[in-house]
Structure formats: structure tokens, C-alpha cells
N, C-alpha and C positions, 0 to 999 in steps of 0.2 A: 504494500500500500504506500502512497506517495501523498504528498501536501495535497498536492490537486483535485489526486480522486478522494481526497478525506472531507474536504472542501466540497465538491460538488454534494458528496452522500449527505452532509451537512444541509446544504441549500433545497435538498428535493424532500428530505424527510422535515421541515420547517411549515410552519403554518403561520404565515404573517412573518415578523421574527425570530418568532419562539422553536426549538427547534428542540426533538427528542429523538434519540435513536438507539440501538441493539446494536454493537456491532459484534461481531463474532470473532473469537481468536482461540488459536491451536497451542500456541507457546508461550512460552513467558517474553520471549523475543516479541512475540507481536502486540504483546502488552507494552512493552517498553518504546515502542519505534511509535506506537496510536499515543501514547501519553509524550513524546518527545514533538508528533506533531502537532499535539492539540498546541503546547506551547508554545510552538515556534505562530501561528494563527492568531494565537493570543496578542505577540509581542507583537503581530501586522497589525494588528489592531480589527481583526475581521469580525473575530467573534469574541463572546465574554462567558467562559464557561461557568454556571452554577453547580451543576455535580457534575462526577465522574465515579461511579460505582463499578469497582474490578470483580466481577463474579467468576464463578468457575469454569463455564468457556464463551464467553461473553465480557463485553465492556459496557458501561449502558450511560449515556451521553444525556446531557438536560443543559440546554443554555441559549444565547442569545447570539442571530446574527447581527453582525454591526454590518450599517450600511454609510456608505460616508461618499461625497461627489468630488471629485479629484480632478 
């Protein structure tokens, strides 16, 4: 998984701003690189994450896109 395609799965699972989603992970690795890129999002300023719940093979996402005119 990459910024972009984390980004996108962000913007289509979103209702208005608000954005909630499952993602699914096999490793501890894939755990690591989804929380490396929520942060990296964060610091563009894209989005504002409120949770991030690590479950057993799942991640499960709850936050806000930012939208800004540049």
C-alpha cells in the first residue's frame, strides 16, 4: 500500500468529510507502513485523524478529511 492508494481508500469511504474505514492487514509490517502513512497525510495536512484502532487483522480508521484550495 502506498500514500496515494491510502488516500484515495480515505476519500471514497468518506461521507461529506467524515471518513470511517476497515482496512485489513496480514502483518505486523502492514501495520507499521498504514500507521507510518497515516502520519506522513497528517503532516500534508490532508487529513486529521480521531482514532486509529489496531485489531487482530484489521486497522479500523475514524477521522477527518481536510480540504484546503491551493
Amino acid at each position: 500500500m502506498n500514500k496515494d492508494r491510502l488516500l484515495k481508500n480515505l476519500q471514497t469511504a468518506s461521507r461529506g468529510n467524515l471518513f470511517s474505514i476497515e482496512i485489513p492487514k496480514s502483518t505486523k509490517e502492514d501495520e507499521n507502513t498504514i500507521e507510518e502513512l497515516l502520519k506522513e497525510l497528517e503532516r500534508e495536512g490532508k487529513i486529521k485523524l480521531r482514532e486509529c484502532v489496531q485489531r487482530e487483522y484489521s486497522v479500523f480508521l475514524h477521522g477527518i478529511m481536510k480540504y484546503s484550495s491551493e
